[in-house]
Structure formats: structure tokens, C-alpha cells
FITI-515237 format. One record per residue (C-alpha): z negated, x, y; residue number from 1; residue in one letter. Coordinates in Angstrom, 3 decimals, always signed. Last residue first. Layout:
REM FITI-515237
Z,X,Y,NUM,A
...
REM end
This chain:
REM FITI-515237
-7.381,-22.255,+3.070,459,X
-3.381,-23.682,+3.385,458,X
-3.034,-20.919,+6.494,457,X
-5.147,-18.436,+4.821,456,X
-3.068,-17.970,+2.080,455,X
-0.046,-16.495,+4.397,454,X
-2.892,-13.939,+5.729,453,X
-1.372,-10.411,+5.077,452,X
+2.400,-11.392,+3.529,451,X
+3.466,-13.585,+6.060,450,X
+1.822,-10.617,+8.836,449,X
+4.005,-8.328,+7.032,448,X
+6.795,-10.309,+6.637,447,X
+6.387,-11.586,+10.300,446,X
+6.125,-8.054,+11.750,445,X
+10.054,-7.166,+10.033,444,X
+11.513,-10.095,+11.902,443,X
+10.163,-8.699,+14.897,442,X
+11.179,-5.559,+14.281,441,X
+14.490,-6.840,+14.083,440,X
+14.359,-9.323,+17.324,439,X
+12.985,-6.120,+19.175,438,X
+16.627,-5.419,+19.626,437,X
+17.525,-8.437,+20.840,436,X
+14.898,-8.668,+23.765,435,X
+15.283,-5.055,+25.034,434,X
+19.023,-5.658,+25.053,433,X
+18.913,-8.828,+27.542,432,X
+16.475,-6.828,+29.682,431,X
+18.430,-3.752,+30.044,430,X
+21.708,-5.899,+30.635,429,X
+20.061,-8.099,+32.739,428,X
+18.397,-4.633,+35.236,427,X
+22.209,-3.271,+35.237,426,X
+24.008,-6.683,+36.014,425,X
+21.651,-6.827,+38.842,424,X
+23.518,-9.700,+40.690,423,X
+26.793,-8.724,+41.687,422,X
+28.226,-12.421,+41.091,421,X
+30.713,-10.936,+38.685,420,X
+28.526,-8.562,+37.619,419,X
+25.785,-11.389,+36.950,418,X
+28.409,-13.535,+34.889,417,X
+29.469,-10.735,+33.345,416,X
+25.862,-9.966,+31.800,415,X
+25.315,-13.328,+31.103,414,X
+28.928,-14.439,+29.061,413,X
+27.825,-10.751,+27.395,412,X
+24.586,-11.622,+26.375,411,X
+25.964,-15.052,+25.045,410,X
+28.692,-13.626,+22.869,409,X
+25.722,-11.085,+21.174,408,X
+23.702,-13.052,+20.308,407,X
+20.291,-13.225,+22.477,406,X
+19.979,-17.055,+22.998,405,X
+20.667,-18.188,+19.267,404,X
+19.227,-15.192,+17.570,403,X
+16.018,-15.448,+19.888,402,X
+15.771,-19.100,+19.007,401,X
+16.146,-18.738,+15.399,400,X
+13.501,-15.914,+15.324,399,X
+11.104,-18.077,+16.622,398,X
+11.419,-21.402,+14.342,397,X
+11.916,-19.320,+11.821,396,X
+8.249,-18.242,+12.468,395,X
+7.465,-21.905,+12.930,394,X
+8.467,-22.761,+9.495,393,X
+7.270,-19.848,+7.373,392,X
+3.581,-20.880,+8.649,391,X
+4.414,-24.684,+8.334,390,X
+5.606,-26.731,+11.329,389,X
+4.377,-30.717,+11.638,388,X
+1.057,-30.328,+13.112,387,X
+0.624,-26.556,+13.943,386,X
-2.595,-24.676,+12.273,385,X
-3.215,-22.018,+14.454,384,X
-2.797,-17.880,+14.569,383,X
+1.092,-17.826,+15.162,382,X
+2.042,-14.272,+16.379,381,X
+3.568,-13.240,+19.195,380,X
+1.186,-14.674,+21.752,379,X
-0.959,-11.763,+21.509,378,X
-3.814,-13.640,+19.502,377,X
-3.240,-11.033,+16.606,376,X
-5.357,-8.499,+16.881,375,X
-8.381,-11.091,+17.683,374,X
-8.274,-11.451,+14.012,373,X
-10.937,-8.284,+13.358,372,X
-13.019,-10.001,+15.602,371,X
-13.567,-12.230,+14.260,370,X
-12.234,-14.067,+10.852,369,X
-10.498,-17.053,+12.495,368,X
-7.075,-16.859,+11.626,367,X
-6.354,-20.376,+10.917,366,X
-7.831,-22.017,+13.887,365,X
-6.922,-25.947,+13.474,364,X
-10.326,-27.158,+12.423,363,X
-9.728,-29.944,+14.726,362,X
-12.904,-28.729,+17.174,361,X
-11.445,-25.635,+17.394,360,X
-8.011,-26.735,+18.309,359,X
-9.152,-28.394,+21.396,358,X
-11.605,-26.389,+22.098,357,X
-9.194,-23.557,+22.180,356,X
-6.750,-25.269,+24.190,355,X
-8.753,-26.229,+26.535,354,X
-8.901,-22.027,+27.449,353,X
-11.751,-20.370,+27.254,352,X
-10.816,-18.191,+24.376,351,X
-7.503,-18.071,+23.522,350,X
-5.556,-21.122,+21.390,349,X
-2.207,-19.380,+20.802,348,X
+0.794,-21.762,+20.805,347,X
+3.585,-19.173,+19.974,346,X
+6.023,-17.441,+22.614,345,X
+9.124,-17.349,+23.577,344,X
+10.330,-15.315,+26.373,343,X
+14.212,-16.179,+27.364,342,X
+16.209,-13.950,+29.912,341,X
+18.856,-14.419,+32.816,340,X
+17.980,-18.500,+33.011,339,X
+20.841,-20.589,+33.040,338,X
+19.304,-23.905,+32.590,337,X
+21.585,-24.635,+29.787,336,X
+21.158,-21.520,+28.327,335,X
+17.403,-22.139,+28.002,334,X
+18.381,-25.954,+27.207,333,X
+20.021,-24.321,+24.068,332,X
+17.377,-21.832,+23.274,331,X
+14.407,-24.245,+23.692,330,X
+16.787,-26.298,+20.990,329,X
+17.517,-23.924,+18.388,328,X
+14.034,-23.460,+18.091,327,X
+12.520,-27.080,+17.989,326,X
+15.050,-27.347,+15.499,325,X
+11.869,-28.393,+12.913,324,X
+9.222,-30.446,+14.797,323,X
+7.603,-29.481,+18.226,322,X
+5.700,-32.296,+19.632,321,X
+2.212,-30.744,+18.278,320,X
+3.361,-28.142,+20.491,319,X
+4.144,-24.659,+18.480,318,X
+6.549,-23.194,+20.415,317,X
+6.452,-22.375,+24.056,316,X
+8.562,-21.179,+26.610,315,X
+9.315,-18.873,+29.740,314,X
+12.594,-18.309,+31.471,313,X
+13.198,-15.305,+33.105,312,X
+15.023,-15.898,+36.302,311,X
+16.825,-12.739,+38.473,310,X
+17.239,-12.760,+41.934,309,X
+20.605,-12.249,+43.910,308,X
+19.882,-15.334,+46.413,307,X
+22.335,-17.270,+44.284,306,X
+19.925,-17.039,+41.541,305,X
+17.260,-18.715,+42.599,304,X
+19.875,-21.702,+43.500,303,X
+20.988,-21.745,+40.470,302,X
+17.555,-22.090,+38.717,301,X
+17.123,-24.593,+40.741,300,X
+20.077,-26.195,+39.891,299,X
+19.819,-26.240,+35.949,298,X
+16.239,-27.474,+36.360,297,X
+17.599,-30.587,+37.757,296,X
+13.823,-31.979,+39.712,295,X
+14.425,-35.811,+40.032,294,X
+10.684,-36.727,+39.635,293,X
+8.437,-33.643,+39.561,292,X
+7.333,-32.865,+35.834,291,X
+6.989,-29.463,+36.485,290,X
+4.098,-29.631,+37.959,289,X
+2.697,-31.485,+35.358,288,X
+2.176,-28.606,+33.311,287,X
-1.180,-29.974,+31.233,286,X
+0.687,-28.851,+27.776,285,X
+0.648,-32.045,+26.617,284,X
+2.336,-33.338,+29.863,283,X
+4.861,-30.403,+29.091,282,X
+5.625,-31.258,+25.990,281,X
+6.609,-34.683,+26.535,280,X
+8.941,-34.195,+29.569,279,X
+10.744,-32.014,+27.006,278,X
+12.032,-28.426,+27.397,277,X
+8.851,-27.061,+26.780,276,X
+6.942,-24.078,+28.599,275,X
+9.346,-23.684,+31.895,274,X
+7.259,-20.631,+32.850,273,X
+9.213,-19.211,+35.346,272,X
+9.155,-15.120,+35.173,271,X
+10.933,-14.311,+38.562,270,X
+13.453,-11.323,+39.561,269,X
+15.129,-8.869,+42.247,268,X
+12.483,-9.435,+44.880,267,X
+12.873,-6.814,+47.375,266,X
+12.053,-8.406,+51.008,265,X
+14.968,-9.542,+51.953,264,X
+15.132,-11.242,+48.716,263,X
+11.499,-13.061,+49.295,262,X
+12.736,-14.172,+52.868,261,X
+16.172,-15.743,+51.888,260,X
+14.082,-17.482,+48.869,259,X
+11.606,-18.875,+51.444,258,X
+13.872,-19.890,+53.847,257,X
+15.960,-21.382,+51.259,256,X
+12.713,-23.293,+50.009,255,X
+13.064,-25.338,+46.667,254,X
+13.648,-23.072,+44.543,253,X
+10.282,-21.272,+44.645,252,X
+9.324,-24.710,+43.081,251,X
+9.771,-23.635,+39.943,250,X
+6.020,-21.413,+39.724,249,X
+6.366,-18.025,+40.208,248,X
+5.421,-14.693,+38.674,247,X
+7.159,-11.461,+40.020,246,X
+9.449,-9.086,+40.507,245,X
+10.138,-6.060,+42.618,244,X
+12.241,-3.385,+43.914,243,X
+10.867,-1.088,+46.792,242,X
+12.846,+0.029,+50.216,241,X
+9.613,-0.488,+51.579,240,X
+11.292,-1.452,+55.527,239,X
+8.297,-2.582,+56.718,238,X
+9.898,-5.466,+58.655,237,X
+10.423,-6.409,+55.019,236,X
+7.097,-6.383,+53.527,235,X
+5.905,-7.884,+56.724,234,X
+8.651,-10.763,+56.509,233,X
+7.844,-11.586,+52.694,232,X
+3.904,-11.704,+53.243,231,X
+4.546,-14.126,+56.007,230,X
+6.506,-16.335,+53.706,229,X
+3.963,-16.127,+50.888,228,X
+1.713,-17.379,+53.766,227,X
+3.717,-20.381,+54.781,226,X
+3.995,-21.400,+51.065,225,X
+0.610,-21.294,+50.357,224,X
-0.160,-23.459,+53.752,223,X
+2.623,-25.872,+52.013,222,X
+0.800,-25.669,+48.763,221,X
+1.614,-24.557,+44.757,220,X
+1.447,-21.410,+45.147,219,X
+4.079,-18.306,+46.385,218,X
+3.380,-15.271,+43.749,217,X
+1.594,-17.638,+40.868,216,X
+0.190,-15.546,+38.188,215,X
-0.146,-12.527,+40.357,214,X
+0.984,-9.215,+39.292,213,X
+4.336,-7.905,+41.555,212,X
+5.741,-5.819,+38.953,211,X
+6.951,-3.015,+41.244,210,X
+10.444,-1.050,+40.935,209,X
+10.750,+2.468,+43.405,208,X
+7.775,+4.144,+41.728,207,X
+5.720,+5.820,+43.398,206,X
+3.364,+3.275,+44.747,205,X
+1.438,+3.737,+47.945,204,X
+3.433,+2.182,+50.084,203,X
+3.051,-1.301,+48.340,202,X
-0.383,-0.767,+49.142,201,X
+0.201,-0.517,+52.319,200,X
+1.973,-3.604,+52.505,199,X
-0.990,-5.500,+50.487,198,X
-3.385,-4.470,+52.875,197,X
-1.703,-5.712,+55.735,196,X
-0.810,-8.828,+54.135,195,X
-4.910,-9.570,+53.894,194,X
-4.979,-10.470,+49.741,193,X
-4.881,-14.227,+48.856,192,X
-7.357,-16.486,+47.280,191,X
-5.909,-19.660,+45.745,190,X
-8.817,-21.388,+44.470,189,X
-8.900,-23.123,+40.748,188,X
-10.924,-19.986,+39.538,187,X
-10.112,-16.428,+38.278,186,X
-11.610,-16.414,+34.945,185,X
-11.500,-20.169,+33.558,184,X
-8.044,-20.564,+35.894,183,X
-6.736,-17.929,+34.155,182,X
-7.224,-18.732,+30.592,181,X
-4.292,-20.770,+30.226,180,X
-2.790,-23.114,+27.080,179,X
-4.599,-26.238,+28.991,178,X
-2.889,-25.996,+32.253,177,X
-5.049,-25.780,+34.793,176,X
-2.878,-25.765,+37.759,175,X
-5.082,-24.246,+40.354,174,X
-4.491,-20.749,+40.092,173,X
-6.738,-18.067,+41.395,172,X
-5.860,-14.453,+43.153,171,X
-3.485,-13.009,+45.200,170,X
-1.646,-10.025,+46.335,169,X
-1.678,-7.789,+43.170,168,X
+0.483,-4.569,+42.550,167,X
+1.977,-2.690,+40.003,166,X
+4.386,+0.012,+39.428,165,X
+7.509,+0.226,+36.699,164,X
+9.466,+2.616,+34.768,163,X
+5.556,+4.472,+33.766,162,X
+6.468,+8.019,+32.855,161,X
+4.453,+9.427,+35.706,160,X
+0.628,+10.128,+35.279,159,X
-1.805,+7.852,+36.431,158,X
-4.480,+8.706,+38.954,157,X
-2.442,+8.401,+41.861,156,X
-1.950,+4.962,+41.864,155,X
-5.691,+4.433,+42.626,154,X
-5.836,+0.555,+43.386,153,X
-5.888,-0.307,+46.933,152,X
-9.281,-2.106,+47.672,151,X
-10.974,-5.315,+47.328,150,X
-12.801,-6.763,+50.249,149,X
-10.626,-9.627,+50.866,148,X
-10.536,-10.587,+47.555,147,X
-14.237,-11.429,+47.949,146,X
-14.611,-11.456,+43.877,145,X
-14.837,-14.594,+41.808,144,X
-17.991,-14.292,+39.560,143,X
-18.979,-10.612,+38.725,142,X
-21.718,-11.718,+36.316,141,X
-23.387,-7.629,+35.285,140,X
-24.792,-7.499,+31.912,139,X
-26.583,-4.963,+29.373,138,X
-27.831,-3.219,+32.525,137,X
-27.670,+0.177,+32.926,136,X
-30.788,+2.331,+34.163,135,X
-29.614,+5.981,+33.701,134,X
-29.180,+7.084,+37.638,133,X
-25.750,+7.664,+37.442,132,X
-24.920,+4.349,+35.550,131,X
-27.029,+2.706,+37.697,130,X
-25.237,+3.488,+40.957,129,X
-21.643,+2.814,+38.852,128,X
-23.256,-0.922,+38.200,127,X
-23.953,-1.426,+41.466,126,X
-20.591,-0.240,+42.799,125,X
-18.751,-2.100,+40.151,124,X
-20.584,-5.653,+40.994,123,X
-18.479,-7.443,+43.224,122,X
-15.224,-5.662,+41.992,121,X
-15.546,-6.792,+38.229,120,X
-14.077,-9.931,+38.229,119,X
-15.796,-12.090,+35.748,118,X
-18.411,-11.115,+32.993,117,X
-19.163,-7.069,+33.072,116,X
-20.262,-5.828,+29.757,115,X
-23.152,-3.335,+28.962,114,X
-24.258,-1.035,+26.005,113,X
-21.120,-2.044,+23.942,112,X
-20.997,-3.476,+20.083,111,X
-23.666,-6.354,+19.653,110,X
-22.370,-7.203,+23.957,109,X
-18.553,-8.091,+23.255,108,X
-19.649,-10.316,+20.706,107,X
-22.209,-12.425,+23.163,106,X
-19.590,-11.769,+26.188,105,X
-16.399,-14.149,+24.188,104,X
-15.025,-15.554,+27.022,103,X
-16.160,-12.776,+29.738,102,X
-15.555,-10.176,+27.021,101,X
-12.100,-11.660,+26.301,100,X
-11.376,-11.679,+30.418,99,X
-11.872,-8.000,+31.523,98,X
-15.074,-6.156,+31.057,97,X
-16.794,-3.567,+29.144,96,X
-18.866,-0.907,+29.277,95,X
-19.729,+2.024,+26.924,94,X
-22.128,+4.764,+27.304,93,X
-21.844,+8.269,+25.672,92,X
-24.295,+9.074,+22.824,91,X
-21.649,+10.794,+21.294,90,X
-22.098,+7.790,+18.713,89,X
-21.491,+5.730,+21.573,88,X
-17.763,+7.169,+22.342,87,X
-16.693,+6.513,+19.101,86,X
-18.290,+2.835,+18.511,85,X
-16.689,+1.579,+21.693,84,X
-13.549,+3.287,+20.906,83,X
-13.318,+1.052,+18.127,82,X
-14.608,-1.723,+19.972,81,X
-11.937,-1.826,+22.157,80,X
-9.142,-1.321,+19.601,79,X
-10.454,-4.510,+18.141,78,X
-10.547,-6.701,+21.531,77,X
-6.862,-5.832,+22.694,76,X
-5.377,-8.763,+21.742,75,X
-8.483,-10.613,+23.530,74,X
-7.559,-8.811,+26.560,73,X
-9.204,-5.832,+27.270,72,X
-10.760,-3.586,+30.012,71,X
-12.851,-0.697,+29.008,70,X
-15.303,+1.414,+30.985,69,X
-16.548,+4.824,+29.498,68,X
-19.621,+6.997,+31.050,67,X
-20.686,+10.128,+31.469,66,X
-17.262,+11.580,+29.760,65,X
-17.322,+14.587,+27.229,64,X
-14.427,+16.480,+27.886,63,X
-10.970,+16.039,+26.144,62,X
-10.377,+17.398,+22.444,61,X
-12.270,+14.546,+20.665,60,X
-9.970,+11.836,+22.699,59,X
-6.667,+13.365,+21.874,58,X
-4.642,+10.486,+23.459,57,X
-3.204,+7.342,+22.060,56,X
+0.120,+7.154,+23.734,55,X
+1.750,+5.173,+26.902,54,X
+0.228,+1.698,+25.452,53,X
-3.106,+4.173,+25.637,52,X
-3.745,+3.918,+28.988,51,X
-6.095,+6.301,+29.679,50,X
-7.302,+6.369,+33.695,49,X
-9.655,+9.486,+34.319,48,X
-11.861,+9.359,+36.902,47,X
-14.329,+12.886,+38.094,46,X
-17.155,+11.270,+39.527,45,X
-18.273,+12.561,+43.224,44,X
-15.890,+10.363,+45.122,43,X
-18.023,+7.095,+44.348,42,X
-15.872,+4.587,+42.486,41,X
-14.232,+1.470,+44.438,40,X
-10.243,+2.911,+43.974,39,X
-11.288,+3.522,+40.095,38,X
-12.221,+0.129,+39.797,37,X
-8.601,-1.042,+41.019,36,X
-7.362,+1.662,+39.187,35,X
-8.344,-0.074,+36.330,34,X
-7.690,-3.781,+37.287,33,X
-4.113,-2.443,+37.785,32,X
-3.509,-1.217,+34.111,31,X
+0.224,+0.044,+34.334,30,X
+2.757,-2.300,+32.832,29,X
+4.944,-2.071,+29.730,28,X
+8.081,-3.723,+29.921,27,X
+10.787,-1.391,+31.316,26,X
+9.499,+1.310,+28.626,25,X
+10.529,-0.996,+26.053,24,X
+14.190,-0.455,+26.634,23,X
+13.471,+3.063,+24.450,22,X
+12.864,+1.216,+21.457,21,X
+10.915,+3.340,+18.811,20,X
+9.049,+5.821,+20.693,19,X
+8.289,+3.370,+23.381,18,X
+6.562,+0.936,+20.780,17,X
+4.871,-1.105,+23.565,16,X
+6.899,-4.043,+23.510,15,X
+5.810,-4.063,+19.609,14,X
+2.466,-5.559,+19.825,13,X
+0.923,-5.105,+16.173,12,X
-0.265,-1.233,+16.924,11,X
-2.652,-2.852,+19.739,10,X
-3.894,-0.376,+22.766,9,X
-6.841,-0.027,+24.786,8,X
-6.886,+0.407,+28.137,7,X
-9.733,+2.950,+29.074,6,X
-11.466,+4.123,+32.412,5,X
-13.148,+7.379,+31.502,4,X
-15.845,+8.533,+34.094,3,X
-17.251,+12.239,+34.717,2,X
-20.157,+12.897,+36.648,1,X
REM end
């Protein structure tokens, strides 16, 4: 039995243009849920893992599969379907899971034979057992999985060329926050991985740097806390010798032991979502954790940094806050706060999120023709109606800010700063010159996507 495990692509999302920015290959990241699956598949099916953000591959030239699983996020919903309709008309079934087809599972199941709602580990052996024995069901509810029982993801099933590894130690957030559809598909609970496993797991990966996977690395509580502190001492006692970053909420700052512990361990860098630099936004936003009382973002992010790790900041345009300068101004309290790197990205209402009914219910979904749109809800493009920025104004909005923070006299004042303080002046540099030179092809996606559905926006 042979099995093709799929990650489908999207032309419009540039990070993944390898070919034509050769910094890019530090920020694509291997598809963990899929060797997850593969890790919990019977040893007589043959697995393949595609990922085709590495390159499209020569599908009619490769053996006819048994079966085809694809993940996708909502991004990645039309390329799904494509291959979908491909692989059925070889009369080849096609499942489907990740979290658009558990948001969106009555369009994900007119164009697959079966989709898997939730997290797919509960139900994967069941499903593979009736696969094999011809009597698939059009839908299997994962629900929240026992993370305790899920097992190391095959890392030897993808080829090398990846700059990166992956790995997951926990599960679940519970901050809610209206923009994020992790909550609706992983839960409120904080479920966390047996340290054990995830240390020999860590083993396991070839590659020396590791994208560490979670949406919140350390939580939000002081048993959370205690246990991201264990992980950090086992994962050093083990002596991995592995580079890694991670997502983190702000509050990682406020624990020397806890910072001391995570470097010791390998951590090189965090992605903080800061999301607005006004108390306003963020209360709109639902982030009221980092609305703490007295909390000087500048020093937190100093004190971060004085352990030798990196901090990406994260933000959002779009609010309903956000007027014009909104741009120039997330990339001067960016630089304020001294973060290493800026991401800035668009209010995108995705499916299940608050968000979305939020916006839905106003009429405020421009590109709503599905799911051809769904190519565009990558967070790089704006797909709603905002309330006081215009189509043309909210993409300057963007490329403003990334002139402002990337130019050139601030990259360097970074970089230095970093070699001075012999804190991975290599890995900012990388980053720093990823960003700005993706601000031109950037600038060159807008006129096209200006120029596709402008009208749609005054429709």
C-alpha cells in the first residue's frame, strides 16, 4: 500500500520563492503534522511526504498512491483541491484535514472523499484501517488529541535541503484572542508533551537549527512556567547541541531563571506577538495579556536579549483603530522596543476565528468569492473592508513600515549592535535581509493583486 502525504503550496506567498530569494530558505518550515501521521501509519504502506513549498513535484511520473492525505491552511485551500481533483480522477482517494477543512468541512467535503475535523492523531489509525480495507468514511471528528500518546514525527522521510527542523512540545492556548484560530482547533487547555519524549525527539532531527512549533512555548501559568523550566534543564542535561526558536508570549521576560534555562538550553530567538502598539488596539484585538499594568516593553525586550536570544516582533495592521501613519508608527515603536526583526501583517478574518463573525456579519469580507479567494487569506494580503484605510491605503500602510524598519541605516545600527553584544549577528543579518528584500516583490504582489480585485473593494 502506498500513501502520499501532501502539503500544498500557494504561488502568491513569496517566503517560499527559494529560487528567487535564497534567504527564504531560513523561513520555510517542514510539515510536522505530516510526519506526525506518517510516525502513526502501519509499517506495511510505503509514505511519501511532498512538500511542495520545496518544489512542485512530477506527480504523473511517480507511482500511483493508494491513498492521498492533505493538510492545509486556508491559504493553502485552492492548491488542495486541485490535487484533490487530480488524484480522484485516477480513481485514487483523497483526504483531508488540518484547520481550514475543520472550519470550513462542508466545502472541504463536495471536493475530497473524506476529511478529518480536529487533530488528526485520535482517529489516523482508524481511518488508515479503512482505507486498506475500502470502507472510508466521508468524516472522521478528531477532537483534541491525548498529546500524551502522540508520537515522534518521521524526520526521516523528508529529504535534506530544509535550513531548519521542527518540533512540537505542547498543545492549546488559552488566550483567545479574536484574530486566532488556534484556540477554535486546539482548545483553551494547555496540553504539554512528556519531556522525555520531546528530548528524543529533538535527537532525532538532522538539522542542527529547530523551529520549536508551539504557539505559546512557556504559557501563560506559574505550573506552565515550572514545566517549560523542566523541559529547558532536560534538553540541556542532554547535551543536544541543537539551535532553536520559538513562539512566546512577553512574559518570558519576566523570569531570569527561566531565560538563563531556555539559553542553556539552545534558544537563540522568540516571535512575540506585540500586535498593536496602542493599549487600544490590543483590547480590540482580545490581547489583554499584554496589557499588564507597568509592563516597559522596551525592557523586556532587553532583558530577552541580554540572555543572547533573538526577538521578532509581531504586528498588525488593519485595526479599526488604525488610521493613516499607522505604518510609520508600528515601525517606530518596533525600533523603539528593540526587537531584532518586524513581521507585519494584515487583519485577515479566517475561519473560526471572532474575527470572522465579526466582519462577516458587517459585510466587511471583500474577497469573498470561495474558494478560489482563500489564496489570499495568508496574512499578506488585505482581504477585508478596514474602517478608515482604503485598499491603496493600507497597502502603503505596509510597505511604509517595512521601508522604515528595514532601511538600510537601521539594519546596520541592529546588526552591530548584536556583534557588539555577540548575539547572533549572523542569524539578524540573514533575517534582517530576508525581510528587505522581499519588500520588492512585495511591492510588485500588491500591483497585481491592486489590479485583480481593486473593484471589488468599493462592490
Amino acid at each position: 500500500m502506498r500513501l502520499y502525504l501532501i502539503n500544498p503550496s500557494n504561488p502568491l506567498v513569496s517566503i517560499v520563492k527559494i529560487k528567487e530569494n535564497r534567504w527564504n530558505r531560513y523561513r520555510v518550515w517542514k510539515p510536522l503534522s505530516l510526519m506526525v501521521l506518517a510516525g502513526l501509519t502501519p509499517p506495511e504502506w510505503e509514505i511519501s511526504i511532498l512538500d511542495e513549498n520545496i518544489g512542485v513535484p512530477d506527480y504523473p511520473a511517480m507511482p500511483r498512491p493508494d491513498l492521498v492525505g492533505i493538510t492545509a491552511f486556508t491559504s493553502q485551500a485552492n492548491r488542495a483541491y486541485e490535487l484533490a481533483a487530480d488524484f480522484r480522477r485516477l480513481g485514487v482517494p483523497v483526504v483531508m484535514g488540518g484547520i481550514h477543512a475543520t472550519m470550513c468541512v462542508d466545502e472541504a467535503l463536495e471536493r475530497v472523499d473524506s476529511v478529518v475535523t480536529g487533530e488528526a492523531e485520535g482517529v489516523w489509525p482508524q481511518l488508515i484501517h479503512d482505507a486498506r480495507h475500502g470502507c472510508l468514511k466521508r468524516r472522521y471528528d478528531g477532537g483534541l488529541a491525548d498529546i500524551n500518546d502522540v508520537p515522534s514525527a518521521r524526520h526521516d522521510l523528508l529529504a535534506a535541503g530544509y535550513a531548519c527542523g521542527a518540533v512540537q512540545t505542547t498543545r492549546g492556548c488559552p488566550l483567545n484572542c479574536s484574530f486566532c484560530s488556534v484556540t477554535a482547533f486546539n482548545g483553551t487547555r494547555y496540553r504539554q508533551r512528556p519531556i522525555p519524549a520531546v528530548v528524543r525527539e529533538f535527537q532525532l532531527i538532522r538539522e542542527k537549527r529547530v523551529l520549536v512549533v508551539d504557539d505559546n512555548l512557556i504559557g501563560t501559568r506559574p505550573e506552565h512556567i515550572a514545566r517549560a523550566k523542566d523541559l529547558f534543564r532536560a534538553m540541556a542535561q542532554a547535551n543536544l547541541r541543537k539551535e532553536w526558536v520559538a513562539q512566546t508570549t512577553i512574559n518570558l521576560a519576566d523570569d531570569e531563571e527561566l531565560l538563563a534555562l531556555a539559553a542553556k538550553a539552545g534558544c537563540r530567538g522568540v516571535f512575540i506577538g506585540f500586535e498593536s502598539p496602542t493599549p487600544e488596539g490590543l483590547r480590540e484585538l482580545g490581547k489583554k495579556f499584554n496589557l499588564v499594568k507597568g509592563r516597559d516593553f522596551r525592557a523586556s525586550v532587553r532583558r530577552i536579549q541580554r540572555h543572547n536570544i533573538l526577538v521578532v516582533g509581531s504586528f498588525i495592521v488593519g485595526l479599526d483603530i488604525d488610521e493613516p501613519g499607522i505604518g510609520k508608527l508600528i515601525a517606530e515603536v518596533a525600533s523603539r522596543y528593540g526587537v531584532d526583526s518586524l513581521n507585519l501583517l494584515f487583519l485577515t478574518p479566517l475561519p473560526g476565528t471572532r474575527l470572522w463573525d465579526q466582519m462577516k456579519s458587517e459585510n466587511r469580507i471583500a474577497l469573498n468569492a470561495f474558494p478560489e479567494d482563500w489564496k489570499y487569506y495568508t496574512l499578506t494580503y488585505p482581504v477585508a473592508r478596514y474602517k478608515h484605510l482604503s485598499l491603496d491605503g493600507i497597502i502603503q500602510e505596509m510597505i511604509a513600515c517595512s521601508r522604515n524598519f528595514y532601511s538600510t541605516p537601521r539594519i546596520l545600527r541592529r546588526v552591530c549592535r548584536n556583534l557588539w553584544q555577540r548575539r547572533e549577528p549572523l542569524i539578524s543579518l540573514v533575517s534582517n535581509l530576508s525581510y528587505r528584500s522581499n519588500i520588492r516583490v512585495s511591492s510588485q504582489a500588491y500591483a497585481n493583486f491592486r489590479s485583480q480585485v481593486g473593484k471589488r473593494y468599493v462592490e
